[in-house]
Structures are given as structure tokens and as C-alpha cells.
C-alpha positions, 0 to 999 in steps of 0.5 A, spaced: 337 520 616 341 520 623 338 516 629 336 519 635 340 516 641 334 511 644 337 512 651 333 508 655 338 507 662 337 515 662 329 515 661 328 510 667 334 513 671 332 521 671 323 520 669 322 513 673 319 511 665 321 509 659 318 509 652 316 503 648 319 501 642 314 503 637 314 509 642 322 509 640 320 510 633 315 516 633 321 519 637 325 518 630 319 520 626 318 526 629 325 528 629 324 526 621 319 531 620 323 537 623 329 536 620 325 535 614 321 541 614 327 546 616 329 545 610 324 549 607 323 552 614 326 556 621 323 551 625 329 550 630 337 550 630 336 545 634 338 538 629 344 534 632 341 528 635 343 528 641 341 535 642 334 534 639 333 528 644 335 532 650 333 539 649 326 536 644 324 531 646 327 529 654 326 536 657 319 536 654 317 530 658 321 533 664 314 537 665 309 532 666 314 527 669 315 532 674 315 529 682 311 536 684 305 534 680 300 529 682 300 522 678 295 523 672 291 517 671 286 516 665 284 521 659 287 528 660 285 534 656 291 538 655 293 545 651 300 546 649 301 555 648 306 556 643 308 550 641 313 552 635 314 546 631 310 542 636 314 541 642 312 540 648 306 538 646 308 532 640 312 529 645 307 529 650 302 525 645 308 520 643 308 519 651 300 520 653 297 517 648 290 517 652 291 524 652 288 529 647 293 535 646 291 541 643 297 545 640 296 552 639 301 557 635 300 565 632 304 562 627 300 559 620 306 555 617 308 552 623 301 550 625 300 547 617 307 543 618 305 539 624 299 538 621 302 536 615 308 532 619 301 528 623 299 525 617 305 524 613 310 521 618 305 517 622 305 521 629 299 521 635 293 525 633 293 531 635 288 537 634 293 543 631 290 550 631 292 557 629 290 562 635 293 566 640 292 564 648 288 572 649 282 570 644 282 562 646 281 564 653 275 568 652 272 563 648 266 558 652 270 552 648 277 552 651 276 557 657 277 554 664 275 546 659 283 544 660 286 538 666 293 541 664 297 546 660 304 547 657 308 553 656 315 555 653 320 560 651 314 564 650 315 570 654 316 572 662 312 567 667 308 573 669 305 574 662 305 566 660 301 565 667 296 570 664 295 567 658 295 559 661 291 560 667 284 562 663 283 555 660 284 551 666 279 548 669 278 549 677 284 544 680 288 543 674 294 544 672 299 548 669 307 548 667 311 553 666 318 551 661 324 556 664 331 556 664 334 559 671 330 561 676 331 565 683 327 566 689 326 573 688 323 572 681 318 566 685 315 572 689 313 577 683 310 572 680 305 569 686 301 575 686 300 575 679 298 568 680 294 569 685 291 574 682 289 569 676 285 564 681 291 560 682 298 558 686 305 557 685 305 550 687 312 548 686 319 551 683 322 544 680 329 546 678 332 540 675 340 539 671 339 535 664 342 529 662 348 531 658 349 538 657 348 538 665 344 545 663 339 548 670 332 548 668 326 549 672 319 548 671 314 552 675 307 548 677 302 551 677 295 550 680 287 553 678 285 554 686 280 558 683 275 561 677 279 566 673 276 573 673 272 573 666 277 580 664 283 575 663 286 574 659 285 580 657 285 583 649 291 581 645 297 584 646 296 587 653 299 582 657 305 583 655 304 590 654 303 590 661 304 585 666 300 583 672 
């Protein structure tokens, strides 16, 4: 099996952090379970190692080490929404190890891999469930009971702010992975954001390391509770978008 580049002047250079050595070692465990597990199934095309590390594992740690939200400090309840095969929600316990992360997905078989990875490959614990954003932000256990929620590659960010903003508790906070980003995009969402009892906080744009790729994280803050009709049945926010 290939090693992961450790990396650690670009850690410190572009995070202002770095992972540990035993930290290290859960990075290649993770990218063990993956390419493991897509051999049996379509996790993700993304393999190679020094891609794995930029696109799998730096740009999911961008998120929370991004200048544009507050420095959380002590235990935080987090929510990762369609986490695929566990990214950005593996990497974030890897590096929060205070943290309890919550990684949702639709789709039993990637949900069963990460659970199955958890155990065989030693990582963090994580709570892993086979559910959909829509019913999980009507239910008393999960809705507006979260200090941060992550998602990416999911749908447009008007449809994802539907689908985030229900489970975070007043005050918390919400990232949102996309590629490029403009202006115009920043003020259609606003309404919808707001619509929800929450603010555009921040458009964090951002190059990555190696590919030299624009990113934005768009950071999101719960101002307010969210009227108790959002989200609203599974399928219409996509359907029809606030």
C-alpha cells in the first residue's frame, strides 16, 4: 500500500496546524480503508496519494480551520450531511478528537463501509447513520442539537442551506464545500439563508496546495430558530429551491 505524503511544512503553512504522529497514522489508515473498500465499491476516483491528501483530507480540514469562524474550544457536536465514504466528517474526528461526529448519508452501503472501516482500521469513533437531512431535521433528537454542520458535493447551496440550517442550534455554525463562487450566487442565497434564521457569514475563497484549485467554504451562522416547516418533505428542496 502507498503512504500519504506526511506534509507537515503545508499543514502548518496553509492551517496554522498540524497533525500528530499518531494523527499521521490514522490519515493512512483512512486512505487504507478507502482504497481498500473500492475495490468492491464506487467510493471515490480519487486514489492517488497526493491527491487523496489534498482533495480528501486537506480540503476537508480547510472547513474548520477556516480564519472566518470562531476558534471552537472544548467538546462540539458535529453533523457531517452526505458524507459519502466519510469525507469531511472522518477527517474532522482524526483532527477533533474532542468532538462527537455525526456522519449521515442516503446510502446504506457507504454508511455500512465506515462503520465496518471504524472498527477494522482502528479510526476515531464516530456515530454513522443511514438517513436523509429532510427527516433528520423534523426529529427532536437531531433538530437545531448541533454546534457545527458540514456539507459537500451534495446539491446547490440554496438546497444544502435547507438541509443544514434545521439541525443547528441557535449560534452554530454551518460550512458549506463548493468550488467556485461569485457574487451574484452569494446574493441568491442570502434570502434563502435568512429565510431559514440564519446569515451568509463569510465567502472563504481559498487555493489549495498542490493542484493550485480555487475552493470556497461558505460559512454559515443560526441567528435565529428555523421555522418548524424546514426542512420540508424529502425531495422538495430540491424540487423547489428557497
Amino acid at each position: 500500500m502507498d503512504s500519504l505524503p506526511t506534509s507537515l511544512d503545508l499543514w502548518r503553512s496553509t492551517l496554522d496546524w498540524q497533525p500528530s504522529d499518531e494523527q499521521q497514522q490514522q490519515f493512512q489508515r483512512l486512505y487504507e480503508a478507502v482504497v481498500s473498500g473500492n475495490q468492491r465499491l464506487n467510493l471515490t476516483r480519487i486514489t492517488e496519494p497526493s491527491e487523496f491528501w489534498e482533495k480528501h483530507l486537506w480540503d476537508s480540514l480547510r472547513g474548520i480551520f477556516s480564519p472566518s469562524l470562531p476558534l471552537f474550544e472544548g467538546p462540539q457536536r458535529v453533523m457531517d450531511i452526505g458524507t459519502g465514504c466519510g469525507f469531511p466528517g472522518l477527517p474532522i474526528a482524526i483532527a477533533r478528537p474532542d468532538w462527537t461526529v455525526t456522519l449521515v448519508d442516503s446510502t446504506r452501503k457507504k454508511i455500512q463501509f465506515i462503520r465496518e472501516s471504524i472498527e477494522e482500521f482502528n479510526l476515531p469513533p464516530a456515530i454513522a447513520l443511514v438517513n436523509r437531512a429532510e427527516e433528520l431535521g423534523q426529529e427532536r433528537a437531531h433538530r437545531e442539537r448541533y454546534d457545527l454542520v458540514t456539507i459537500r458535493a451534495v446539491a446547490t447551496a440554496n438546497v444544502c442551506t435547507e438541509y443544514v440550517l434545521p439541525l443547528l442550534k441557535v449560534g452554530g455554525w454551518a460550512i458549506l464545500y463548493r468550488g467556485q463562487w461569485s457574487d451574484e450566487e452569494s446574493q441568491d442565497l442570502e434570502g434563502a439563508v435568512e429565510h431559514l434564521g440564519g446569515t451568509l457569514h463569510a465567502c472563504d475563497t481559498f487555493i489549495t496546495p498542490l493542484s493550485q484549485s480555487a475552493r470556497t467554504c461558505l460559512i454559515l451562522h443560526k441567528t435565529s430558530p428555523t421555522p418548524n416547516y424546514y426542512p420540508r418533505a424529502i425531495g422538495i428542496p430540491k424540487m423547489s429551491p428557497l
